[in-house]
N, C-alpha and C positions, 0 to 999 in steps of 0.2 A: 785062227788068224795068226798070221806070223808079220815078224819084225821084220823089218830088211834097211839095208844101208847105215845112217846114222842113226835111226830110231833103234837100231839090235845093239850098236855101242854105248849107246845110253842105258838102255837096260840094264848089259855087261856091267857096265860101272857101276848103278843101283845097284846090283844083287852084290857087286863084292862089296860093297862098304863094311867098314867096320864101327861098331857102335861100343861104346861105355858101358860096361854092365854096372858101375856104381859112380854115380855123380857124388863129386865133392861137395863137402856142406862145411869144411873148417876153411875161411878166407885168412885170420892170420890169430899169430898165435904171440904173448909178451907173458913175462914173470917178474913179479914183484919183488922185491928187495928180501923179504920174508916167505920165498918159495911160492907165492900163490900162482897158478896157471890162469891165465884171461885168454880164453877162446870166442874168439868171434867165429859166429859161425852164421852161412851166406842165408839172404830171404828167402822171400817166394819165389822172387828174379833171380836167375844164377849171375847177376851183377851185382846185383842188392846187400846189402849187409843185414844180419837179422838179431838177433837177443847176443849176449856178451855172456857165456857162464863163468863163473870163478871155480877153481878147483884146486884140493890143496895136494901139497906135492906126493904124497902118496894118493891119489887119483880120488881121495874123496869129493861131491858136488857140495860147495858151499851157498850157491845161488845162483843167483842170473841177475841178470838187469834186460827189459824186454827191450825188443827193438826201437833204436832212438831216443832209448832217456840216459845215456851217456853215449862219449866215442872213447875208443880202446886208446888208452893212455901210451903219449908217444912216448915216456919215460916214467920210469918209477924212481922216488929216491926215499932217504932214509926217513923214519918219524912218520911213512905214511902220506907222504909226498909223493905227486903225480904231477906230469906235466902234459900239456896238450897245448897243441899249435895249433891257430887257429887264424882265419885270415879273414880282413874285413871286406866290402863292399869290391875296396879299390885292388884287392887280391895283396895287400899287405900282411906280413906273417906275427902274430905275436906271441910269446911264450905266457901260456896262462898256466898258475900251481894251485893246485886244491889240492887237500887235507882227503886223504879218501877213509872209510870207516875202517878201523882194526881188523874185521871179520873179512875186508877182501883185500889188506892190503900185503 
């Protein structure tokens, strides 16, 4: 069977496509006040955000937090202090600071 007209220019185009040989899995990346690394790294969905690992600045793994039991802190500051912005119903913004544990701060 052969193609003819616009159904052979379609084709033409499928067959050059170019595809991804490695999908990205780090969505973003912040460092703590005392060098720690916080990788977020994406879900199941390539939109999704999935577990948060902590890493210390020589590449060691110190942990993870699994997907959705924190969000990647929009600030670090000293003592172990983190901030996160966060916004309610009416899409108003607040500054919330938690205490984050020594081990990932």
């Amino acid at each position: 069977m052969t193609v003819s007209g616009t159904g052979a220019r379609a084709r033409e185009q499928i067959e050059t496509l170019e595809f991804a040989e490695e999908v990205p899995v780090v969505r973003d990346l912040r460092t703590s006040w005392r060098g720690r690394i916080w990788v977020l790294r994406r879900g199941d969905e390539p939109v999704s955000d999935g577990p948060i690992d902590i890493l210390a600045s020589d590449g060691r793994y110190l942990g993870s937090y699994r997907a959705g039991a924190t969000e990647l802190p929009d600030a670090f500051g000293p003592g172990g202090l983190a901030a996160f912005i966060e916004r309610d119903e009416l899409d108003v913004q607040t500054v919330v600071v938690k205490r984050l544990p020594r081990a990932v701060n």
